[in-house]
PATOR-757611 format. One record per residue: x, y, z of N, C-alpha, C in turn. Coordinates in nm, 2 decimals. Layout:
<recs>
REC    n_u    n_v    n_w   ca_u   ca_v   ca_w    c_u    c_v    c_w
REC      X      Y      Z      X      Y      Z      X      Y      Z
...
</recs>
This chain:
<recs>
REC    n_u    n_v    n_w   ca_u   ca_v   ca_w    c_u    c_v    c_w
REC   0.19   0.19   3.42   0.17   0.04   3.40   0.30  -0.03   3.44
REC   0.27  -0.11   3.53   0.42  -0.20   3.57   0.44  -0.28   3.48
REC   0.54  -0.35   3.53   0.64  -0.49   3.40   0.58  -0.58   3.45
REC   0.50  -0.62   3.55   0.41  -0.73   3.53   0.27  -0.72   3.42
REC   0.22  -0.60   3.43   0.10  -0.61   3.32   0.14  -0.63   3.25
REC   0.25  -0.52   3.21   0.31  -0.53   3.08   0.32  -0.67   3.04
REC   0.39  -0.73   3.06   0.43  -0.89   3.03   0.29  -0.99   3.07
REC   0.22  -0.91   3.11   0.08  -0.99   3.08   0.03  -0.98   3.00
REC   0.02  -0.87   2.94  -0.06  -0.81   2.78   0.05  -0.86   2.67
REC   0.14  -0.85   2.73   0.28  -0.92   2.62   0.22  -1.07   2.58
REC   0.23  -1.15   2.70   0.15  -1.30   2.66   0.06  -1.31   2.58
REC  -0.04  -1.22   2.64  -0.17  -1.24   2.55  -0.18  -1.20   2.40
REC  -0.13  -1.07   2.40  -0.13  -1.08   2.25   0.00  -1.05   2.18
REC   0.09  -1.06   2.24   0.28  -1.11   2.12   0.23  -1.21   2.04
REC   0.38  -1.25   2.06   0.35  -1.32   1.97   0.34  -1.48   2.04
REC   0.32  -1.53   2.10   0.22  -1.66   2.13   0.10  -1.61   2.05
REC   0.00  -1.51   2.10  -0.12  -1.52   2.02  -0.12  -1.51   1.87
REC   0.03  -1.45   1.79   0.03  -1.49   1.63   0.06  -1.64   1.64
REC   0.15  -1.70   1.68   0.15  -1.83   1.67   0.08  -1.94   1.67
REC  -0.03  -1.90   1.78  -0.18  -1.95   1.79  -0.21  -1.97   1.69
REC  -0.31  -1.83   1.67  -0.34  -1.79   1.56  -0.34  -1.84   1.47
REC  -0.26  -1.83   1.39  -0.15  -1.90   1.29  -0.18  -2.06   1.27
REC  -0.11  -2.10   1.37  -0.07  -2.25   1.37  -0.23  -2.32   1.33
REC  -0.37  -2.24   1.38  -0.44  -2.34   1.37  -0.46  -2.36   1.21
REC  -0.40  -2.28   1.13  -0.45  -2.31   0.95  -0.39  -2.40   0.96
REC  -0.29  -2.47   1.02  -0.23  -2.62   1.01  -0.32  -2.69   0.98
REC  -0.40  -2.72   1.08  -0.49  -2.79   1.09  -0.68  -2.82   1.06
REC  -0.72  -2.69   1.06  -0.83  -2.62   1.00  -0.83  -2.60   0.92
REC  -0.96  -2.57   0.81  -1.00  -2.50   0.67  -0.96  -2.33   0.71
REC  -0.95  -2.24   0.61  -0.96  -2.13   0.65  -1.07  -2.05   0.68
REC  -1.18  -2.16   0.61  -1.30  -2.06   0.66  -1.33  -2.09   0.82
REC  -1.23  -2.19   0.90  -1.29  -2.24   1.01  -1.20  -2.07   1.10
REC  -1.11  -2.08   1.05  -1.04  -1.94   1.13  -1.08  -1.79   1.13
REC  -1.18  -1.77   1.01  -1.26  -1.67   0.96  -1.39  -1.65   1.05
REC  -1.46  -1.74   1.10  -1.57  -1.75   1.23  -1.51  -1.78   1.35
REC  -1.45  -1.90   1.38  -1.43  -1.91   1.50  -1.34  -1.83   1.61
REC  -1.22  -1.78   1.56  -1.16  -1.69   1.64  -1.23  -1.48   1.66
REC  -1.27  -1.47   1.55  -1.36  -1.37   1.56  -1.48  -1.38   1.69
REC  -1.53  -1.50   1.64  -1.66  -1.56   1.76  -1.58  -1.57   1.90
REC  -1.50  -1.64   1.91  -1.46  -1.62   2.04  -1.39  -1.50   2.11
REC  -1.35  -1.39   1.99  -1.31  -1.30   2.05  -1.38  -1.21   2.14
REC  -1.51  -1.23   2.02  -1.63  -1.10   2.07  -1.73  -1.18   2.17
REC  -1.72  -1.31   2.14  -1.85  -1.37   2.30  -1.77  -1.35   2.40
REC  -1.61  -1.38   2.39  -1.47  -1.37   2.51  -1.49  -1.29   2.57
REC  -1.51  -1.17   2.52  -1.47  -1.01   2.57  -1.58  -0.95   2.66
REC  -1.73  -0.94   2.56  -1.88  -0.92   2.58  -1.85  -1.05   2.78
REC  -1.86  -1.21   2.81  -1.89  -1.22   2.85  -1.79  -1.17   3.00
REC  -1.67  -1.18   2.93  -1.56  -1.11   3.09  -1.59  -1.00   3.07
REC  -1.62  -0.87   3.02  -1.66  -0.73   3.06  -1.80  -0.76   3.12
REC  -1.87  -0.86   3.13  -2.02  -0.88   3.25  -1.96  -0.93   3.39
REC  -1.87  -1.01   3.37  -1.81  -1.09   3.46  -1.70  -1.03   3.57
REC  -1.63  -0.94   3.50  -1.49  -0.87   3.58  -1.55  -0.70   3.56
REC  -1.61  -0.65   3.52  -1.61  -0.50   3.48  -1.80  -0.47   3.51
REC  -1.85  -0.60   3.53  -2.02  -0.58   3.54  -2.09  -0.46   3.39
REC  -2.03  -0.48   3.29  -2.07  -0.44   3.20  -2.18  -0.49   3.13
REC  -2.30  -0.48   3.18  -2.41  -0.59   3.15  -2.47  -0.58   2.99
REC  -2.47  -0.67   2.90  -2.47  -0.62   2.72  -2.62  -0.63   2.76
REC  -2.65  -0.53   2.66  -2.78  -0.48   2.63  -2.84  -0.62   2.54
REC  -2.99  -0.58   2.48  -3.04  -0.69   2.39  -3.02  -0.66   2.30
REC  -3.02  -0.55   2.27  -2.97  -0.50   2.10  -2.79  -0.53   2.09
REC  -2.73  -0.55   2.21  -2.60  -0.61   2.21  -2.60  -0.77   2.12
REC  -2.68  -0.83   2.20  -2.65  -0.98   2.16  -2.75  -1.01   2.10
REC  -2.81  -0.93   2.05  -2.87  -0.95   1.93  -2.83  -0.93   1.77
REC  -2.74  -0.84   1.76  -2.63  -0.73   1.69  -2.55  -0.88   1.65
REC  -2.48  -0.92   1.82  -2.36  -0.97   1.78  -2.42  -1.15   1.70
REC  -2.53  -1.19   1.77  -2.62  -1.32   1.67  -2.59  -1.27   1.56
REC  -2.64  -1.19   1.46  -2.66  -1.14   1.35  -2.52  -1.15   1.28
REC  -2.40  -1.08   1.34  -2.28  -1.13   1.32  -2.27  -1.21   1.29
REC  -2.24  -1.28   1.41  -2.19  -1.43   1.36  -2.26  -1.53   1.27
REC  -2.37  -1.46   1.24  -2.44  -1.56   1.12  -2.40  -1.52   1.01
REC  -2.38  -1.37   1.00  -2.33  -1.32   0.85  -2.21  -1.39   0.83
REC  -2.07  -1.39   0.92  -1.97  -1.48   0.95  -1.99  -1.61   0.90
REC  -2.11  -1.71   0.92  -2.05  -1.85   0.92  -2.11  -1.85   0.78
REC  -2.20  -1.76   0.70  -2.21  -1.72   0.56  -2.11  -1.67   0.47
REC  -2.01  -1.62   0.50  -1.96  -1.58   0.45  -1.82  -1.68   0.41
REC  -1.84  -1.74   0.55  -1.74  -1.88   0.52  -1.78  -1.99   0.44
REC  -1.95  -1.99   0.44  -1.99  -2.10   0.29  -1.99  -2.22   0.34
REC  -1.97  -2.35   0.22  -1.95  -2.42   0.28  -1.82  -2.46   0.34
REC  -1.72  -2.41   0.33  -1.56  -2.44   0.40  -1.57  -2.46   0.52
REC  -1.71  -2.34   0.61  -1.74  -2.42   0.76  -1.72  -2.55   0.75
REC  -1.79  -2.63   0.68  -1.87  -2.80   0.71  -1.73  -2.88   0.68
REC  -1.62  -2.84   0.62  -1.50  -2.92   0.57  -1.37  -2.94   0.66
REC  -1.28  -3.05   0.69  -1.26  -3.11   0.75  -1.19  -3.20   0.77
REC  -1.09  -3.26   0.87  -1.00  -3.37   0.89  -1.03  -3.39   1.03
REC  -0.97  -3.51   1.07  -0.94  -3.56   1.19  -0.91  -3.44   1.28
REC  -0.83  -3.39   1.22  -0.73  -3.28   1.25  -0.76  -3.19   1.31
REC  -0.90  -3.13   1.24  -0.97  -2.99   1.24  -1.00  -2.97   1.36
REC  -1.05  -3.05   1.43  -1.09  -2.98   1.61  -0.92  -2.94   1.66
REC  -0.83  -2.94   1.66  -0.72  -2.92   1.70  -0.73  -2.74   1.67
REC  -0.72  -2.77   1.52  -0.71  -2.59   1.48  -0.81  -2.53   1.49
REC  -0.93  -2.60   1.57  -1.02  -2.49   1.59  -1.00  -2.47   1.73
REC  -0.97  -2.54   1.80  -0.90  -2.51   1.94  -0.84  -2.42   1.94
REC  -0.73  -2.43   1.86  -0.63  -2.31   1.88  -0.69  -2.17   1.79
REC  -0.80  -2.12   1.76  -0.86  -2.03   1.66  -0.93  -1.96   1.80
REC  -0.98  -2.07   1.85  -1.09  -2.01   1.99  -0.99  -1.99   2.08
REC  -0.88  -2.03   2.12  -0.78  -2.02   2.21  -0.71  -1.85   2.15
REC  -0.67  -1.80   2.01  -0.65  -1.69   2.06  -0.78  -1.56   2.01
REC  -0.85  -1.63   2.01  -0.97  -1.54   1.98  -1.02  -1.48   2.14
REC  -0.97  -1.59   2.28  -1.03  -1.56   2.41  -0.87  -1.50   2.46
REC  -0.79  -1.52   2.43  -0.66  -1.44   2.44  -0.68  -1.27   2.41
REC  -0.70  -1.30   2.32  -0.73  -1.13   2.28  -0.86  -1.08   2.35
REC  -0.95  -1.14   2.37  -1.06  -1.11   2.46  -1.03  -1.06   2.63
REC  -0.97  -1.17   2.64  -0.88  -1.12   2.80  -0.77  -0.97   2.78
REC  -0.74  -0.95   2.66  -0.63  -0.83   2.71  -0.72  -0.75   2.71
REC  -0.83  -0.76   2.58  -0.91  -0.62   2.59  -1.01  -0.57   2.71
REC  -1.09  -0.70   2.79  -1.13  -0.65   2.97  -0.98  -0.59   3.04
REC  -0.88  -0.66   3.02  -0.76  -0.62   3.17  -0.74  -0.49   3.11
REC  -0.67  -0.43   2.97  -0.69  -0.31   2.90  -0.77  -0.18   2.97
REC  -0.91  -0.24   3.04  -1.01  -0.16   3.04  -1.01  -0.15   3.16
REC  -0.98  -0.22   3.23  -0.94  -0.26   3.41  -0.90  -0.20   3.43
REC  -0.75  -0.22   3.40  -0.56  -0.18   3.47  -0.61  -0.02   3.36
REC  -0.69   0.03   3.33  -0.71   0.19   3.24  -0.57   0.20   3.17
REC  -0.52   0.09   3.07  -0.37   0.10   3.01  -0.43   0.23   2.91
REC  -0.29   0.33   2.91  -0.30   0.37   2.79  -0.27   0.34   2.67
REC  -0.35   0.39   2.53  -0.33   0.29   2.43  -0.21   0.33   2.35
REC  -0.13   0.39   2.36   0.00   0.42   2.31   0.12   0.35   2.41
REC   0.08   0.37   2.52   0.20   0.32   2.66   0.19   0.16   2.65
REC   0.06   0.11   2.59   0.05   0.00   2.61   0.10  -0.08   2.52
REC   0.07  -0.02   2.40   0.13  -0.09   2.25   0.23  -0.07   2.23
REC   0.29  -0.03   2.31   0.50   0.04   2.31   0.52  -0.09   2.39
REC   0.45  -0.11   2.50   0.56  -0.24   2.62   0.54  -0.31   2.54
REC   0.41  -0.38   2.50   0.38  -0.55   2.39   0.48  -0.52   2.31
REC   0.51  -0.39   2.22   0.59  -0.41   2.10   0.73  -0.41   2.14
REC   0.79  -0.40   2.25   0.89  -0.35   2.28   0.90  -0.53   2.35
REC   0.86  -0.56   2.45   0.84  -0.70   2.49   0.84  -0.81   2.36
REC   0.77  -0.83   2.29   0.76  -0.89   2.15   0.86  -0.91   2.12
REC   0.93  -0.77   2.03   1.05  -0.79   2.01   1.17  -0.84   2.09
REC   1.19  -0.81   2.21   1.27  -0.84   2.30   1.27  -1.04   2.31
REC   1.19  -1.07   2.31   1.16  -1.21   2.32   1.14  -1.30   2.13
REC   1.08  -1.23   2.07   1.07  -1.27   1.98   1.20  -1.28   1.85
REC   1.26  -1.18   1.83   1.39  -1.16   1.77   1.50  -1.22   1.76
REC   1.56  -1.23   1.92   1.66  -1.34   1.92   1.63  -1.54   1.91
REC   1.50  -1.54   1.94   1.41  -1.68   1.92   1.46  -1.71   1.82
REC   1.38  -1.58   1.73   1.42  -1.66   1.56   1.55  -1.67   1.52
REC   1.63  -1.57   1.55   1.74  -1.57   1.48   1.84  -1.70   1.57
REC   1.76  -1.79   1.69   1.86  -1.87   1.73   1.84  -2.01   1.69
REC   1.69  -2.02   1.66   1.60  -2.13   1.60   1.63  -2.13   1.44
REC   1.57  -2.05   1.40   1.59  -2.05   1.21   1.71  -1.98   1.18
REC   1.76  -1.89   1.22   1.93  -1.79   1.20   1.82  -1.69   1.08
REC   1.91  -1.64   1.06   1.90  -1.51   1.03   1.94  -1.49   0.86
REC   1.96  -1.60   0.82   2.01  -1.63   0.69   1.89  -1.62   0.58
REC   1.76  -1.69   0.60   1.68  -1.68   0.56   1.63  -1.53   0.52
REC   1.57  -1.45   0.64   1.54  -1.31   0.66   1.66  -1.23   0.56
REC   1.75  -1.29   0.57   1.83  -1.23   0.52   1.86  -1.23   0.34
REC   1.81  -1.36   0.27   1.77  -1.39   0.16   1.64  -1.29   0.12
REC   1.53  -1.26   0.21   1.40  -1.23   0.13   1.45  -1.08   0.07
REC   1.40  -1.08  -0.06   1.39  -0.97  -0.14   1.35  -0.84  -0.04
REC   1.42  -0.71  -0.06   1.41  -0.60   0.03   1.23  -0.55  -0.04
REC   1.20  -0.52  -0.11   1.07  -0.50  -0.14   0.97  -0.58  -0.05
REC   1.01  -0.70  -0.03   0.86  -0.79   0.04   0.87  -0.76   0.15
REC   1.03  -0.76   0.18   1.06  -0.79   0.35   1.00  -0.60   0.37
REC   1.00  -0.49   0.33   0.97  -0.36   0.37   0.81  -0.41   0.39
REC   0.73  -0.48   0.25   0.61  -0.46   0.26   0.54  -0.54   0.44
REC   0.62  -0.65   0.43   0.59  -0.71   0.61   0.62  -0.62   0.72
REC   0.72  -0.56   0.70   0.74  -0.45   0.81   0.68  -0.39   0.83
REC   0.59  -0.33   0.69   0.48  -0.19   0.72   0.34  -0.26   0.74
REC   0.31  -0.38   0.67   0.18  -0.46   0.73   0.16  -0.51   0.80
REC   0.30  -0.60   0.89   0.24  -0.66   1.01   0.35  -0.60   1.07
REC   0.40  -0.56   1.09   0.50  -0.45   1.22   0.41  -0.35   1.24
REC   0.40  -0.23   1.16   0.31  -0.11   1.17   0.19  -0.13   1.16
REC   0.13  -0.11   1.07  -0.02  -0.11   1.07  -0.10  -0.26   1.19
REC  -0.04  -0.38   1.13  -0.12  -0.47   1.24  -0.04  -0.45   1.36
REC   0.14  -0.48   1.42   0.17  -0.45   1.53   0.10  -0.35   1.63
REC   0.10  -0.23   1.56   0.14  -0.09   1.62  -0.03  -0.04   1.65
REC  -0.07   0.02   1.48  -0.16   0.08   1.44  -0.26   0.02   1.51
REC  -0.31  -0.12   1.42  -0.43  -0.17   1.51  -0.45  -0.19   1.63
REC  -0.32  -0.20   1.73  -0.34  -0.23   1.89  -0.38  -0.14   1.93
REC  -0.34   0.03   1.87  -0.32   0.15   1.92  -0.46   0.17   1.89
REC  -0.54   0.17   1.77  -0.64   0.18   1.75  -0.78   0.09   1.83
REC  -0.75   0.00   1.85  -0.82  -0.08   1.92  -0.85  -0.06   2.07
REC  -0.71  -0.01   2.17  -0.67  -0.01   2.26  -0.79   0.12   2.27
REC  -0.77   0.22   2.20  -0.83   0.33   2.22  -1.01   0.32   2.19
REC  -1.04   0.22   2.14  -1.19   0.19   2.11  -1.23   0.15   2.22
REC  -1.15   0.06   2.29  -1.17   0.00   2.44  -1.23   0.07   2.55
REC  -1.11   0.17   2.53  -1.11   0.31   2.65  -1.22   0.41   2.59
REC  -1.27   0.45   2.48  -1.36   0.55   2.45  -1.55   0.45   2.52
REC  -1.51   0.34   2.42  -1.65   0.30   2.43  -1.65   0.14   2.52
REC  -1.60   0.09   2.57  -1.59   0.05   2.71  -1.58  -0.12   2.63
REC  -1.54  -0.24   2.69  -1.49  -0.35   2.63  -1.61  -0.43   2.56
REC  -1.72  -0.45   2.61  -1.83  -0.47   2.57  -1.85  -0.43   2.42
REC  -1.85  -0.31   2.38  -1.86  -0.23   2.30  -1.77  -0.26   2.16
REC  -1.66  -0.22   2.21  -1.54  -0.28   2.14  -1.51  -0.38   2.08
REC  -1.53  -0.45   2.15  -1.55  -0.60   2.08  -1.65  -0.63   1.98
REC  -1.72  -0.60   1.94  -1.82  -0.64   1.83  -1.74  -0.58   1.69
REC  -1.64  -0.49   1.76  -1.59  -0.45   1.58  -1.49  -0.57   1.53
REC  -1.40  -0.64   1.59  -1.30  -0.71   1.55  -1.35  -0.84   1.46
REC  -1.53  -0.87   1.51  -1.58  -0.99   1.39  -1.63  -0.92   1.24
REC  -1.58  -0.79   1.22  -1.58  -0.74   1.10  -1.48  -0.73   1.00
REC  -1.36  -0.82   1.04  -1.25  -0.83   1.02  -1.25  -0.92   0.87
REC  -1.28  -1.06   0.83  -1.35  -1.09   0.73  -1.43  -1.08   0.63
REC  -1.52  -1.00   0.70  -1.58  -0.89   0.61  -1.54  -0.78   0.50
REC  -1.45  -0.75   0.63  -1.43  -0.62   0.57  -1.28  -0.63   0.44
REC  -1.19  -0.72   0.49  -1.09  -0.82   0.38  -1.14  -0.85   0.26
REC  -1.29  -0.88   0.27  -1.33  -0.91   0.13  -1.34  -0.79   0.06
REC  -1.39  -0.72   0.11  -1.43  -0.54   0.03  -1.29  -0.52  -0.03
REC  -1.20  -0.53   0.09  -1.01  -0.44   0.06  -0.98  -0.52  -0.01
REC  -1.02  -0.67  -0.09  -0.98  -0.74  -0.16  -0.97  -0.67  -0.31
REC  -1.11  -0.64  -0.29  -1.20  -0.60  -0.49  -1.09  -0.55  -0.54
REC  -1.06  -0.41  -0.53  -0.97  -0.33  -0.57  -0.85  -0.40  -0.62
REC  -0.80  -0.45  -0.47  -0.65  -0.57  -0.49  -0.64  -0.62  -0.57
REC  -0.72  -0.71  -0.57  -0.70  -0.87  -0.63  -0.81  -0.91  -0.73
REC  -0.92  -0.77  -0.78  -1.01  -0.79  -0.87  -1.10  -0.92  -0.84
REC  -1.09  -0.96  -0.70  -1.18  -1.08  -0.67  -1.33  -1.01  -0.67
REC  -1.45  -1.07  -0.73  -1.55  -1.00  -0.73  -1.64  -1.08  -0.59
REC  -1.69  -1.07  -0.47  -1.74  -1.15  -0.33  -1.90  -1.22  -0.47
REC  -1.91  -1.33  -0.42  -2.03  -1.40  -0.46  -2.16  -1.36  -0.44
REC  -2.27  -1.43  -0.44  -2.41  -1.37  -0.35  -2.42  -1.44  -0.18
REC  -2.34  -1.55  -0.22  -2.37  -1.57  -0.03  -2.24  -1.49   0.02
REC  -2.12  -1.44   0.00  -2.05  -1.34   0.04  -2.10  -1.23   0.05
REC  -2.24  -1.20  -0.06  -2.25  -1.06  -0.03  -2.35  -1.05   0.07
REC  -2.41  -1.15   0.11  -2.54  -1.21   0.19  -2.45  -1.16   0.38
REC  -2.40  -1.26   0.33  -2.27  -1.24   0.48  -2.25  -1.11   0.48
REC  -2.18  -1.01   0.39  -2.16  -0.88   0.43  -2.28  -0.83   0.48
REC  -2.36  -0.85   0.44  -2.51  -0.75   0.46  -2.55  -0.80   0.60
REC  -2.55  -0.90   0.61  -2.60  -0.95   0.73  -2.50  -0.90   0.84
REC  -2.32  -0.91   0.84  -2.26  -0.84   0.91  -2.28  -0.68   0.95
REC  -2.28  -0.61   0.84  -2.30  -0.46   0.85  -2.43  -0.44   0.95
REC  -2.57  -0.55   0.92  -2.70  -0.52   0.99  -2.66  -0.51   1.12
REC  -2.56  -0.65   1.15  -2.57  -0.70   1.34  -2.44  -0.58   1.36
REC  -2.36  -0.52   1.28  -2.33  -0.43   1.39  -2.36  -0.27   1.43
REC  -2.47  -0.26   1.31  -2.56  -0.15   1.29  -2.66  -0.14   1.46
REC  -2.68  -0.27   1.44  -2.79  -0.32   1.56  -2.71  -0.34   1.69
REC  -2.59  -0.40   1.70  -2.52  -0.41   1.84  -2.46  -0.29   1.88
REC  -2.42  -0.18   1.80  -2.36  -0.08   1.83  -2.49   0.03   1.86
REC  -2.61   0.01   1.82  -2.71   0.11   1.84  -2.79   0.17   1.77
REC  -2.73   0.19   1.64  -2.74   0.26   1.51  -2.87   0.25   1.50
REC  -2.92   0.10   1.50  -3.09   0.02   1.48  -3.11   0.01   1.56
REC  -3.23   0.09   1.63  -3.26   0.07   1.77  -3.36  -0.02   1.77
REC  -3.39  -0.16   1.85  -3.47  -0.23   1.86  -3.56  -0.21   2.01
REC  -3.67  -0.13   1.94  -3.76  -0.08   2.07  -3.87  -0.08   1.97
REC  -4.01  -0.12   2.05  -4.12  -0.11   2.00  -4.17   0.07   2.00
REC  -4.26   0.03   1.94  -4.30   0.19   1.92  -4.41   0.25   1.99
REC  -4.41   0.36   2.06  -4.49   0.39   2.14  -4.63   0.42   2.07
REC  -4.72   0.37   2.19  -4.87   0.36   2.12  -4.89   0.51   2.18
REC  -4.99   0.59   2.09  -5.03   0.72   2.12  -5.17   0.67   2.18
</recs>
């Protein structure tokens, strides 16, 4: 892979796409970040793997992924409907890197990156660009105050596991089962937070949370295959 892709997959998901990301709770509910970036990730992906890769989604595809995103705007409740002036800004920027990450995952599948080679340049690029930023913008004094316990726990949850782990693991979902494919798992992301919650944080999910899970688990039961939607053959 050359230092141009590289630094193309760097843009798309470094850290501009945390910043994105991010920046839209500014201005958004958080349930608006819980559907809309998910949703753009997986219609982003699904429609450039038809468009650049001729990956044509099945019916049981977009039918799976409908199902989804309904379980999704259920599980956000009413916080969907809530709101400022403001809010179309942060939902802009929710859909902005939700189609960000949709673009790396088609070129990923394109340019055949490997998923270890590929999550070494981003992470290696990231830091290269991102590191001295902060420490020239905010200094280094702060980072330098946070308690060593928190600051390890950020290291191993968004350095490793989300930097590293998830790109590597994703990267490789791409390449086994093709971008189309792949993408239907990342709108389970909300979902699935609430489950890893219970244990955590003894939060118990409601009935329309549990409504939304059920309905998530169905559409990806059904977009992935699992539920085959075919009529039955008359004898």
């Amino acid at each position: 892979m050359g230092m141009m892709k590289g630094a193309a997959l760097t843009l798309l998901v470094g850290p501009l796409f945390v910043i994105t990301g991010v920046s839209g709770y500014s201005f958004a509910p958080l349930a608006h970040g819980a559907v809309i970036q998910p949703a753009a990730l997986t219609l982003g992906s699904i429609g450039l793997a038809f468009l650049v890769l001729g990956d044509r989604p099945t019916i049981a595809r977009i039918v799976g992924v409908a199902i989804i995103l309904a379980g999704l705007a259920v599980i956000a409740g009413p916080g969907l409907m809530t709101g400022t002036a403001l809010t179309p800004i942060g939902d802009l920027l929710f859909a902005a890197a939700g189609l960000m990450w949709a673009v790396f995952t088609v070129l990923s599948r394109r340019w055949g990156v490997s998923p270890v080679a590929g999550t070494a340049v981003v992470s290696v690029l990231s830091a290269a660009v991102y590191v001295p930023g902060y420490v020239v913008v905010i200094g280094a004094d702060r980072l330098l105050a946070t308690p060593l316990p928190m600051l390890a726990a950020q290291i191993l949850v968004q350095g490793v596991l989300s930097g590293v782990v998830a790109v590597i693991a994703f990267s490789k979902t791409v390449q086994i089962l093709g971008a189309g494919r792949a993408a239907v798992f990342p709108a389970l992301v909300p979902a699935v937070a609430i489950l890893i919650g219970m244990p955590i944080t003894g939060e118990i999910p409601n009935s329309l949370q549990l409504a939304g899970l059920a309905l998530v688990s169905t559409g990806l039961l059904v977009a992935i295959g699992v539920i085959a939607l075919r009529k039955p053959r008359s004898h």
